[in-house]
C-alpha positions, 0 to 999 in steps of 0.5 A, a space after each residue: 108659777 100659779 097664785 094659789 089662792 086663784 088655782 082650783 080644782 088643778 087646772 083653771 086659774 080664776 081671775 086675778 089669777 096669773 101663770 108664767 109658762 115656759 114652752 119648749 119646741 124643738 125645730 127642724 134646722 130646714 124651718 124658714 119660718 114659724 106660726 103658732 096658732 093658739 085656740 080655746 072656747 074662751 077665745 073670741 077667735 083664734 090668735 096667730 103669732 109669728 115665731 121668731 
């Protein structure tokens, strides 16, 4: 879901815009343990989750 007033040109969302995500990931059954790492130009650095 994207606020409309915030969404332009189909893909950035200015400020106070807000969007709700729904990622979908299909994981092997031998998977002991997963990372996402998420990067972007606009990030400081990168951002590491643990996914449990």
């Amino acid at each position: 879901m994207v606020e409309n007033k915030n969404w332009i040109g189909q893909f950035e969302i200015q400020a106070p815009g807000k969007a709700q995500v729904l990622l979908t990931f299909e994981v092997p059954k031998s998977a002991e343990q997963l990372i996402m790492v998420i990067r972007h130009d606009w990030l400081p650095g990168s951002i590491v989750l643990q996914v449990k």
